[in-house]
N, C-alpha and C positions, 0 to 999 in steps of 0.2 A: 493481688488480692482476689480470692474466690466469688467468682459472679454473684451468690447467693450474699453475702454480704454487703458487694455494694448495692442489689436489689433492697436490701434490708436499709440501708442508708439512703440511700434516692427516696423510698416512701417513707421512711418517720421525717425527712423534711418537707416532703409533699405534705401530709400529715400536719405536719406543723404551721404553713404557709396557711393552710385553708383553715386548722383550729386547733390550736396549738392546746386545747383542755383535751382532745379526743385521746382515749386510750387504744393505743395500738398493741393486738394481742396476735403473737405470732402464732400460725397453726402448724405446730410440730409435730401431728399426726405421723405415723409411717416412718418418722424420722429417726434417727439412734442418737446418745445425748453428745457424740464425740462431734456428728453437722452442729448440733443445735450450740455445742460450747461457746463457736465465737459469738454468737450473739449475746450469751451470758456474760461472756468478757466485755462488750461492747459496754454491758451495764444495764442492759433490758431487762425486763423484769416479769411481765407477763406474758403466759404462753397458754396456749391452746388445745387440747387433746380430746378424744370425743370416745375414748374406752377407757375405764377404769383401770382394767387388770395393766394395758401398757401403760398406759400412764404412773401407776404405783413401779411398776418394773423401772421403766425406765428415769423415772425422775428421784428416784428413793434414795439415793446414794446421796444428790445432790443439795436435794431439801435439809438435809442433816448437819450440810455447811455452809449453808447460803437460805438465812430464813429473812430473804428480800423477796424470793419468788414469790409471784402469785400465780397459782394454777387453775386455770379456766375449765370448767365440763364442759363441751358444745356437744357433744350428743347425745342422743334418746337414753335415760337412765331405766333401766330394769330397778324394782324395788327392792329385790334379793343382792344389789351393789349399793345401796344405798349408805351402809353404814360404811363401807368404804370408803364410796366417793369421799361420806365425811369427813374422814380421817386424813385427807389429803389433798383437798378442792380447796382453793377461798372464795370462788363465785362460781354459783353453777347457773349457765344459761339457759336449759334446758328444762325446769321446774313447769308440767303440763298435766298434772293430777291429782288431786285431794288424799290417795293415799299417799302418795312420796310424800308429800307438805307434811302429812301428821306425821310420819317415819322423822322426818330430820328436827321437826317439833322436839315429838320427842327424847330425839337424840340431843337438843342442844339443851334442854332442861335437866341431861344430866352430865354435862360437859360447861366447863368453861370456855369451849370455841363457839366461835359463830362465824356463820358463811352469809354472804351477800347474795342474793339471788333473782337473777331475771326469769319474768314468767314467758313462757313462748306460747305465741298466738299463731294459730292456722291462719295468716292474713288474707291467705286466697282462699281459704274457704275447700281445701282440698282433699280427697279420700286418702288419699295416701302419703299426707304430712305430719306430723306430729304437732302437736300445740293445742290451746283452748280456743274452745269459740268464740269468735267475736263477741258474740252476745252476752258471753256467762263471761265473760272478766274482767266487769266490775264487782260483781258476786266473787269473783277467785283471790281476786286483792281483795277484798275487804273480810274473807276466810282468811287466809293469809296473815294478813297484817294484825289484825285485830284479834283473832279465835288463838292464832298457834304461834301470834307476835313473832313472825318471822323479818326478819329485816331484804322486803321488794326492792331491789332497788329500781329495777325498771322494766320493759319489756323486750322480748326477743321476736325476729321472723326473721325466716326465710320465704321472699317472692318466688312466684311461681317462677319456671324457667320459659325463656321462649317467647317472654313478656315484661316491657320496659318496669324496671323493679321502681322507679319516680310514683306512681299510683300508690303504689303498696308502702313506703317508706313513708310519706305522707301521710297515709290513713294510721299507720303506727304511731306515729307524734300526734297525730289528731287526741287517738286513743289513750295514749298516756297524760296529757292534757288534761286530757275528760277525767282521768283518775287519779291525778294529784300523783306520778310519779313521776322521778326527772330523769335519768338514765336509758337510755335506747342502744341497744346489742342489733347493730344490722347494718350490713355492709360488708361482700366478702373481696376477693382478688378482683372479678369483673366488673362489681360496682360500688365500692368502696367510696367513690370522687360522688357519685352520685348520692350516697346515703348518708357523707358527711354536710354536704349543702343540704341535706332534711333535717339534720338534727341529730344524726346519731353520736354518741358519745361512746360508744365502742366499737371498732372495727376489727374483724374476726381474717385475718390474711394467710395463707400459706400461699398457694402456688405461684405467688409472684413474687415472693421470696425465696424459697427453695427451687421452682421450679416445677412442672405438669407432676404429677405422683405416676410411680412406676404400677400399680396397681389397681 
C-alpha cells in the first residue's frame, strides 16, 4: 500500500475517534488526479484546491463521472475567477469581500446552483493575510445572508504562524457563536488535533496525507 494512503486512513480514523461529524477535506493542491485517484476509490469525497484554473484542469474529467465530489476553494479568489470558481466549487472557503458576495449573488440568481460558503476572518489581525476584520463580520454575514441571501455556512482562518493556533481557534468559535453560524473551516496538517477539540467542523489537510509539497 502507498504511504500516502495509509496516511489518508490513519487520519479519517483519527478524525473519527475525536468527531466523527468533522469533515475531512483532502488538500490536492500540486497534485495530478492519477495520486489523488485512490483516494476517490477509497470513497472520499471532498477535496481541496486553492487555484481555479488547476483545479478545473485537473478535476474536469472526473466531475463529469462522479457528481459525489465536492470541490473545496481554499484560496484567495481574484474577482475576474469568480464565475469559474462557480461553475465548479460546491463550497468556497475563502469568501473576504462585498464585491465577490454580489459577483456570486448574482451569479446564483441566474443559475440553478448554489455554493456553500465560509467567510474567512484575518483572526490575527494581520497585514498580510487575507480575510475580514474581526470587527466588520457581523456586518459581512448579515450583508451576506440577508442582502444577496447567500447560504454562510460558517467561518474560515488561518492562525498566525509561529504562534500556538488554540487562542486563534477559540476566538473563531467565539465569533461564529456571536453570529448564529454553525460550521468552522480551520485546522490544517500541524494542527488539525487542535482545532477539532475547538470546534471545528472542517479540516483542510494535505501534507500529511500526500507528503511535504515539492514546491
Amino acid at each position: 500500500m502507498k504511504q500516502f494512503i495509509q496516511n489518508f486512513k490513519n487520519i479519517k480514523n483519527q478524525i473519527h475517534v475525536l468527531n466523527s461529524k468533522v469533515t475531512l477535506v483532502a488538500v490536492t493542491k500540486g497534485k495530478d488526479i492519477n495520486t489523488i485517484k485512490p483516494i476517490i476509490d477509497l470513497g472520499h469525497k471532498d477535496f481541496g484546491e486553492n487555484k481555479v484554473q488547476e483545479a478545473m484542469l485537473k478535476w474536469s474529467d472526473i466531475l463529469k463521472v462522479n457528481n459525489n465530489i465536492n470541490l473545496h476553494l481554499l484560496g484567495k479568489l481574484q474577482s475576474n475567477k469568480a464565475e469559474q470558481a462557480f461553475s465548479s466549487f460546491n463550497f468556497i472557503h475563502s469568501l473576504d469581500n462585498e464585491k465577490l458576495a454580489k459577483i456570486f449573488s448574482h451569479l446564483e440568481k441566474n443559475s440553478s446552483r448554489k455554493i456553500k460558503y465560509f467567510i474567512q476572518v484575518n483572526i490575527g489581525d494581520e497585514i498580510q493575510k487575507n480575510g475580514i476584520n474581526i470587527q466588520l463580520v457581523p456586518e459581512f454575514i448579515n450583508f451576506c445572508k440577508k442582502d444577496l441571501k447567500l447560504n454562510i455556512l460558517g467561518l474560515m482562518c488561518i492562525p498566525p504562524v509561529n504562534e500556538s493556533p488554540i487562542f486563534y481557534f477559540k476566538k473563531l468559535k467565539e465569533l461564529a457563536l456571536k453570529n448564529n453560524v454553525q460550521e468552522l473551516s480551520m485546522g490544517m496538517s500541524n494542527d488539525y488535533i487542535h482545532a477539532i477539540e475547538c470546534g471545528s467542523t472542517f479540516v483542510r489537510i494535505g501534507s500529511s496525507i500526500f507528503g511535504p509539497r515539492s514546491n
